[in-house]
C-alpha positions as CSV (number, residue, x, y, z in Angstrom):
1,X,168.7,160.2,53.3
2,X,166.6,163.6,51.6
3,X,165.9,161.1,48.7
4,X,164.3,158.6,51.3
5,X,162.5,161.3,53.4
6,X,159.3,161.4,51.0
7,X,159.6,157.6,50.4
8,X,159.0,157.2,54.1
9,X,156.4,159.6,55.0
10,X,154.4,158.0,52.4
11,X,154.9,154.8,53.6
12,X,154.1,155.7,57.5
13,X,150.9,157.3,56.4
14,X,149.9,154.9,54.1
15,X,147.7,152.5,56.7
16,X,146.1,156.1,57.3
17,X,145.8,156.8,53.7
18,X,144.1,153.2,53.3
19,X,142.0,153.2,56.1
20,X,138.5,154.3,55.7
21,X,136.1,156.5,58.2
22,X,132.5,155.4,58.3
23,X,129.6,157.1,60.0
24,X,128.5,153.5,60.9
25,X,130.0,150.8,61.8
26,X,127.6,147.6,62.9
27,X,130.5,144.8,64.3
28,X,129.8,140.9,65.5
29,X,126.5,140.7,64.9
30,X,124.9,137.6,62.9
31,X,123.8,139.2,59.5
32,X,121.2,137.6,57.6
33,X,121.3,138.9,54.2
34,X,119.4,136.2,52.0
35,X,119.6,138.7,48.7
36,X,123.4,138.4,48.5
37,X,123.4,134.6,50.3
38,X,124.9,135.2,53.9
39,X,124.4,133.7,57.2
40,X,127.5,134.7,59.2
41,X,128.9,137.0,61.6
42,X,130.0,139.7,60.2
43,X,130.4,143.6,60.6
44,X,128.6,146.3,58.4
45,X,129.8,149.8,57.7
46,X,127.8,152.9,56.2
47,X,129.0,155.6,55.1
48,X,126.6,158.9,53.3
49,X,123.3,156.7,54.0
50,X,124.9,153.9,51.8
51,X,126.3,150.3,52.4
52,X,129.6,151.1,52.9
53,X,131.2,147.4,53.4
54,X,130.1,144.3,54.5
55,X,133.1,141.9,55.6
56,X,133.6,139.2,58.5
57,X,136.4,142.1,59.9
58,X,136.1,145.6,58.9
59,X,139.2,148.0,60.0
60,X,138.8,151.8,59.7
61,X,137.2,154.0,62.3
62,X,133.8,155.5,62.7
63,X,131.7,158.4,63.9
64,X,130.0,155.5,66.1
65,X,130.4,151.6,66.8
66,X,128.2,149.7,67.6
67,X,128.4,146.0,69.2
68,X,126.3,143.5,67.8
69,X,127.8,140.2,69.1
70,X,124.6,138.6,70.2
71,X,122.4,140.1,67.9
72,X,120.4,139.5,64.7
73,X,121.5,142.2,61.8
74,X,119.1,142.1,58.7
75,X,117.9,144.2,55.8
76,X,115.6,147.0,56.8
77,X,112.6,144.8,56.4
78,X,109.8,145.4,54.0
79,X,105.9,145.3,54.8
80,X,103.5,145.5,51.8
81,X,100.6,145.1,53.4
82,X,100.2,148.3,55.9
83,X,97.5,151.1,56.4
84,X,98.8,154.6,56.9
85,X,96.4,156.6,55.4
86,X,92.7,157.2,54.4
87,X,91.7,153.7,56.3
88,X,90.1,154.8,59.4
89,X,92.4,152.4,61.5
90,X,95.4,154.0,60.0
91,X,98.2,154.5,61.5
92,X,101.6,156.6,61.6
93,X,104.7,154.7,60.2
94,X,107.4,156.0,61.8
95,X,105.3,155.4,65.2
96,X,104.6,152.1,64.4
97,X,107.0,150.5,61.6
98,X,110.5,151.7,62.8
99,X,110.3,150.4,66.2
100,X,109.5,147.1,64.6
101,X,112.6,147.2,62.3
102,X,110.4,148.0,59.3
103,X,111.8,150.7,57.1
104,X,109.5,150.2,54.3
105,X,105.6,150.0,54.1
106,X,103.3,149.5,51.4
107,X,100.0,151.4,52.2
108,X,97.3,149.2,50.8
109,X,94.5,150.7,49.6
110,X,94.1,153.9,51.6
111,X,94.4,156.5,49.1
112,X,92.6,156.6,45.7
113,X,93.4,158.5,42.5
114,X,90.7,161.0,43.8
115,X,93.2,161.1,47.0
116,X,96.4,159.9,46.4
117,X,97.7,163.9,45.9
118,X,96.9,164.7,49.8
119,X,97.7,161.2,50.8
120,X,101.3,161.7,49.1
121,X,101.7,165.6,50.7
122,X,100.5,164.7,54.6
123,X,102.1,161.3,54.7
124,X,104.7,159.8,52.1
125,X,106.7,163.4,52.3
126,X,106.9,164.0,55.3
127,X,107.6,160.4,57.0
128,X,111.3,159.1,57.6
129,X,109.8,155.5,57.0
130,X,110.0,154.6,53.1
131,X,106.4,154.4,52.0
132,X,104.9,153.6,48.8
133,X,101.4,153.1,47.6
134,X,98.7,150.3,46.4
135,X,96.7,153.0,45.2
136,X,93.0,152.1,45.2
137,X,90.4,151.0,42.5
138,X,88.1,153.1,44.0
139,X,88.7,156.5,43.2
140,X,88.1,157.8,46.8
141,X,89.5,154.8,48.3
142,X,89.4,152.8,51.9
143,X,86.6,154.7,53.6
144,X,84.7,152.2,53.9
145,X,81.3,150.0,52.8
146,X,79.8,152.8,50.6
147,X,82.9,154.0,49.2
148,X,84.3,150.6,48.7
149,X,81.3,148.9,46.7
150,X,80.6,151.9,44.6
151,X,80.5,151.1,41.3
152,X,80.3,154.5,40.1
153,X,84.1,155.1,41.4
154,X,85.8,152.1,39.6
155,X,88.0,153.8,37.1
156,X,91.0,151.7,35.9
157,X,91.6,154.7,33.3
158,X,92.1,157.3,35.8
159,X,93.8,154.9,38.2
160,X,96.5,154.1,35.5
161,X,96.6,157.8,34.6
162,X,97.7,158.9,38.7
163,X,99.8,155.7,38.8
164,X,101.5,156.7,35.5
165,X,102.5,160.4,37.5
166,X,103.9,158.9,40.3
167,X,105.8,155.3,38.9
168,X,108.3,155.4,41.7
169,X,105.8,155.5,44.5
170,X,102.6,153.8,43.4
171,X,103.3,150.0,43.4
172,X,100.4,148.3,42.2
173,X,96.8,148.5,42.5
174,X,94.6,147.3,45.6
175,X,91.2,145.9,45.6
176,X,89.3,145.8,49.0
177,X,85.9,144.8,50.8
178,X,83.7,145.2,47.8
179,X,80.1,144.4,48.9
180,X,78.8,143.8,45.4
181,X,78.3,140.8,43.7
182,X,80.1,139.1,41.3
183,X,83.8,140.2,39.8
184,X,83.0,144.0,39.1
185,X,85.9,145.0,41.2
186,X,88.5,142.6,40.4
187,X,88.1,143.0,36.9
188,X,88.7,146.6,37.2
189,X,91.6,146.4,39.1
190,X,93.3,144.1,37.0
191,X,92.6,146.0,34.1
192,X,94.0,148.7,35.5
193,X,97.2,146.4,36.2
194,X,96.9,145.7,32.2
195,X,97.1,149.5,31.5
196,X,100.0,150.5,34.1
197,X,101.5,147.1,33.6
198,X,101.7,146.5,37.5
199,X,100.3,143.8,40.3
200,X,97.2,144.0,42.0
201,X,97.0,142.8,45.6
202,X,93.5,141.6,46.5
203,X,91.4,141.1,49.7
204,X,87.6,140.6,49.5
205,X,85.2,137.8,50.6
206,X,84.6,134.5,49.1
207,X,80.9,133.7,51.2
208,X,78.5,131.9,48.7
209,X,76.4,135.1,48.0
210,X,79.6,137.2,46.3
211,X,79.4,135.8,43.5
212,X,82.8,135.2,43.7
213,X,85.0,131.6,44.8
214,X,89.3,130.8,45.3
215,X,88.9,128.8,42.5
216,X,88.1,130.9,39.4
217,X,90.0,134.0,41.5
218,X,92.9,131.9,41.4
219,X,93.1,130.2,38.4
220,X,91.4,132.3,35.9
221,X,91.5,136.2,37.2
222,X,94.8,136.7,38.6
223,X,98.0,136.9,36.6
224,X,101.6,135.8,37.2
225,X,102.9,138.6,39.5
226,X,99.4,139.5,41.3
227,X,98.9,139.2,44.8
228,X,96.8,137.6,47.6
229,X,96.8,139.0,50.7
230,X,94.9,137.3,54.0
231,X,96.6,134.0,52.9
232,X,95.7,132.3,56.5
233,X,91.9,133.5,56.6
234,X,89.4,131.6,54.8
235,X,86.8,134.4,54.4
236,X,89.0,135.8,51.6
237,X,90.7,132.9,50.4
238,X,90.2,129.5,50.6
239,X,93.6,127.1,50.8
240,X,92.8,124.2,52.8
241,X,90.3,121.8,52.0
242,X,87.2,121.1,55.0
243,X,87.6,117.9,53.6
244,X,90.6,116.7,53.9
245,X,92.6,119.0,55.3
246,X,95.2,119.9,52.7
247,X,96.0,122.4,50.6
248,X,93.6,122.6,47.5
249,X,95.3,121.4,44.3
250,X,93.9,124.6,42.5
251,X,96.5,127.0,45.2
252,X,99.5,124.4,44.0
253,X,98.7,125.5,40.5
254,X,98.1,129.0,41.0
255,X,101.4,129.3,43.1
256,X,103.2,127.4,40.0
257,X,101.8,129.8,37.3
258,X,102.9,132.3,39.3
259,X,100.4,134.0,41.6
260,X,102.0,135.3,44.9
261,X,100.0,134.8,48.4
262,X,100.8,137.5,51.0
263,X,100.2,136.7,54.9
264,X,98.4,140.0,55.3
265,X,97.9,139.0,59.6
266,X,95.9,142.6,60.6
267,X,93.3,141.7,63.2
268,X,90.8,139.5,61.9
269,X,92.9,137.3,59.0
270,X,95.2,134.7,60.9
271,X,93.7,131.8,62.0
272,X,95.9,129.1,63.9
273,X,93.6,126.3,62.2
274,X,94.4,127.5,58.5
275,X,98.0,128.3,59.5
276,X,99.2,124.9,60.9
277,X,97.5,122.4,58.2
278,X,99.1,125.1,55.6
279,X,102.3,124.8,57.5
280,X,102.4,121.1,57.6
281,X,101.2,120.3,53.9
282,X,104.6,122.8,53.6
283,X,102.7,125.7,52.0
284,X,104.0,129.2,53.6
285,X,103.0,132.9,52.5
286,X,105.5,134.4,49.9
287,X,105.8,137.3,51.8
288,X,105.2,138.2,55.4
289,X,103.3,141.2,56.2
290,X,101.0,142.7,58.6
291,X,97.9,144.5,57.8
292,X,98.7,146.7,60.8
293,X,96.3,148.9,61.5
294,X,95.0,151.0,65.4
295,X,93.4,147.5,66.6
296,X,95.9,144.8,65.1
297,X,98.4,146.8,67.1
298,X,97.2,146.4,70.4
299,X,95.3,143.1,69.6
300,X,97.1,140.3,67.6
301,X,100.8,142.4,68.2
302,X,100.9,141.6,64.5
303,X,104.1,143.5,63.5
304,X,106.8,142.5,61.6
305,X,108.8,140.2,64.1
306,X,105.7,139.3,65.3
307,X,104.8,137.6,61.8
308,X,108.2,136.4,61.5
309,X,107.8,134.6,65.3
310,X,104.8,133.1,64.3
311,X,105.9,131.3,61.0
312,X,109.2,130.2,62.8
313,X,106.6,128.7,65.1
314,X,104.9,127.2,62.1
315,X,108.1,125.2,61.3
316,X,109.9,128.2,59.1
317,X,113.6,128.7,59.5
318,X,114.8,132.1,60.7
319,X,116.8,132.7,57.2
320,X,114.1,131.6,55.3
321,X,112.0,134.1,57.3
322,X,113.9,137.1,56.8
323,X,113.9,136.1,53.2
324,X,110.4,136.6,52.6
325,X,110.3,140.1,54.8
326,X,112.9,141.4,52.7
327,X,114.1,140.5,49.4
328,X,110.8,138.4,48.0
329,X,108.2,141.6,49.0
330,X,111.1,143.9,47.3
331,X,111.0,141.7,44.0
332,X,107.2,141.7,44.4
333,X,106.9,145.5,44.1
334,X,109.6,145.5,41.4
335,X,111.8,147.6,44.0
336,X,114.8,145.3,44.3
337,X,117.8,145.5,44.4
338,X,116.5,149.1,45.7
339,X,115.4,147.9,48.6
340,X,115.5,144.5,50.7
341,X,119.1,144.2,50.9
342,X,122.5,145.0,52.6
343,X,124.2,144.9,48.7
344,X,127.4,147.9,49.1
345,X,125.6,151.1,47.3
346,X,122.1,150.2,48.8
347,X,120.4,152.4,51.1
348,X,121.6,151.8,54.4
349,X,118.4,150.3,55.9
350,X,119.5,147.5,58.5
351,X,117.6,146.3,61.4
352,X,118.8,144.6,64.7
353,X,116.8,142.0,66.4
354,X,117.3,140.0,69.7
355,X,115.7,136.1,69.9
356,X,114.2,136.3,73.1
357,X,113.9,133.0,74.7
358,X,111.0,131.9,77.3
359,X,107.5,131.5,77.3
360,X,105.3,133.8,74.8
361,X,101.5,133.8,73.7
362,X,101.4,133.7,70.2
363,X,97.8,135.1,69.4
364,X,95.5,134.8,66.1
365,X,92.4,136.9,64.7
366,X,90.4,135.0,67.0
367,X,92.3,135.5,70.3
368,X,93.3,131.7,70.4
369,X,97.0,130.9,71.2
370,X,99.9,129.6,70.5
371,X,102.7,129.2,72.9
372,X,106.5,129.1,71.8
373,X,109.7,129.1,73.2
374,X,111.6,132.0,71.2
375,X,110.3,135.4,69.5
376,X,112.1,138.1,67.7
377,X,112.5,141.5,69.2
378,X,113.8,145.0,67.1
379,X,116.3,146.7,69.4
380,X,117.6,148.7,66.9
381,X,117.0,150.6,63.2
382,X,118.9,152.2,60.8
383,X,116.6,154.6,58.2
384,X,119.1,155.4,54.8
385,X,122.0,155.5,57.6
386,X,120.1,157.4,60.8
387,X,120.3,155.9,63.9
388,X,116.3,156.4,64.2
389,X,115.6,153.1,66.9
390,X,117.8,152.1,69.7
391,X,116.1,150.9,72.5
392,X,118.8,149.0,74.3
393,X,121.4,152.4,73.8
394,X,123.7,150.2,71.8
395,X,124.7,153.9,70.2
396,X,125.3,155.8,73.5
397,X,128.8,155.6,75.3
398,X,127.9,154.4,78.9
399,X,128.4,157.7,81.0
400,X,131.2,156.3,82.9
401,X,132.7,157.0,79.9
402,X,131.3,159.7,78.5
403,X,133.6,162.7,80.0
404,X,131.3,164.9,79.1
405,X,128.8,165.3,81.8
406,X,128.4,168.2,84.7
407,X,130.3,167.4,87.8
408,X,127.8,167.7,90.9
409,X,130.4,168.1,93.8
């Protein structure tokens, strides 16, 4: 029986031995996960600010449980288009973006390489959000009309050079509400895309007296890779035809070679009339992103479920929705598998969402709406495995059980 002894001990603590401890442990929610191809119920664990497991039953304990049953589990998701700095409608991420199940913002075009120093001290270091940079082509960056058409500050040299400091953080150059004529701008952003060997993202306006028309943009100056933002306005971009109501042939092509269109919603570049005959010629942004800024906020709502409601309402399937808020913006800013997924060893950003169902005003740049039946709400995120959003106290035992509070008798 001695010879046993250690035999059996071994064997009675080996479920123990086996089982693992998690700080995190996400059960019975419906995880969308379109980087690794799942649609199911499943549970997630994390564990040191990682992806610990993902499985359709996951034993072990965990510093805290949550119940998901219900409930929408995603990626963190991933907003490109964003103002946090240097715009004077900026605002503060970890206000704005985590409530909204956003762990990841793109600030586009705030800071400069004359700025990007103080813009990467007061905001991208101190911030729990994840935040990276489409550093300006104007040296000074978004302050605005003189700033913003001054020749004298386009310097694709010096951009590559600050952009070349910080690889990890500085994405891709941004080129913005230049009041000039002609192509002065976008040339120089794109050559300083050449020199760092990065996208540009571009937003400026297409009226007769630029210069400048979708066309030649399209077709001739943007690469494979490179961006357009403000896909649903017409003042920057022009998809549909005022003839016939479809999408132009010359956006087919530029989408084949290669060019990526970014919804870019913000407060005055979503327009219900571009949107649906987009929708219904089956042409949809490749990513889905806000352009949230101090008056978006309060006025179009335009957050990131609120984007995601409003192609859903356009005809897009949730899955397919979540796809181009995570994964497809990650792969468009060369930061995937880093980001934009629930992959085991990843970061553990996850957000939880709720479809609401009812009645809700859907509204566009121009305060016109849309009413639909079902919109997405965040109730809870998770920032590299911090609880940092629960607004429904998933988290918190209920105090019944608690045992912990002060008796009053």
């Amino acid at each position: 029986m001695r010879r046993l002894l250690p035999f059996l001990l071994l064997a009675a603590s080996a479920p123990h031995l086996a089982a693992q401890t998690y700080d995190l442990l996400i059960q019975g929610g419906r995880v969308i996960d379109p980087a690794n191809d799942i649609d199911a119920v499943m549970d997630v664990a994390v564990k040191d600010g990682k992806i610990a497991r993902v499985a359709e039953s996951i034993a072990g304990d965990a510093k805290k449980t949550i119940d998901a049953d219900g409930t929408i589990v995603t990626p963190g998701l991933v907003d490109i288009h964003a103002h946090v700095y240097g715009y004077p409608g900026s605002i503060f991420p970890d206000d704005t973006a985590l409530i909204a199940g956003t762990t990841t913002v793109v600030d586009c075009g705030g800071a400069g390489w004359r700025s990007f120093e103080d813009f990467k001290a007061k905001i991208i270091d101190k911030v729990a959000t994840r935040v990276y940079s489409f550093i300006n082509i104007i040296g000074h960056g978004m302050l605005g009309p003189d700033y913003e058409s001054n020749v004298k500050d386009l310097d694709p040299e010096k951009t590559a050079a600050k952009m070349a400091e910080y690889p990890d953080l500085i994405v891709g150059i941004k080129t913005a509400h230049f009041g000039g004529y002609g192509w002065t701008a976008i040339d120089a952003a794109i050559k300083a895309g050449e020199l760092s060997g990065k996208p540009v993202i571009i937003d400026d306006k297409i009226f007769t007296n630029t210069g400048r028309n979708s066309k030649e943009k399209l077709l001739e100056k943007m690469r494979p890779g490179d961006m357009h933002t403000h896909t649903f306005n017409d003042r920057q971009v022009e998809i549909i035809s005022r003839f016939n109501g479809k999408v132009h042939d010359y956006v087919w092509e530029a989408r084949k070679r290669g060019v990526l269109f970014d919804l870019g919603h913000g407060g005055g570049s979503f327009m219900w009339p571009v949107a649906t005959s987009a929708a219904k010629d089956g042409f949809y942004p490749d990513t889905i992103s806000t352009d949230l800024h101090s008056s978006s906020i309060m006025g179009t709502k335009s957050d990131m479920p609120n984007c995601i409601t409003k192609m859903m309402a356009l005809g897009m399937e949730l899955p397919e929705a979540i796809q181009r808020s995570t994964v497809a913006p990650a792969k468009a800013i060369s930061k995937f598998p880093e980001i934009g997924t629930l992959s085991v060893g990843a970061d553990a950003d996850i957000a939880v969402f709720r479809m609401e169902e009812g009645v809700f005003a859907l509204f566009d740049a121009w305060k016109k709406k849309m009413l639909t039946d079902q919109q997405l709400k965040n109730i809870l995120t998770v920032r590299a495995g911090k609880l940092v959003v629960d607004l429904e106290g998933l988290g918190f035992p209920k105090w019944q059980e608690a045992g912990d509070y002060v008796s009053i008798q």
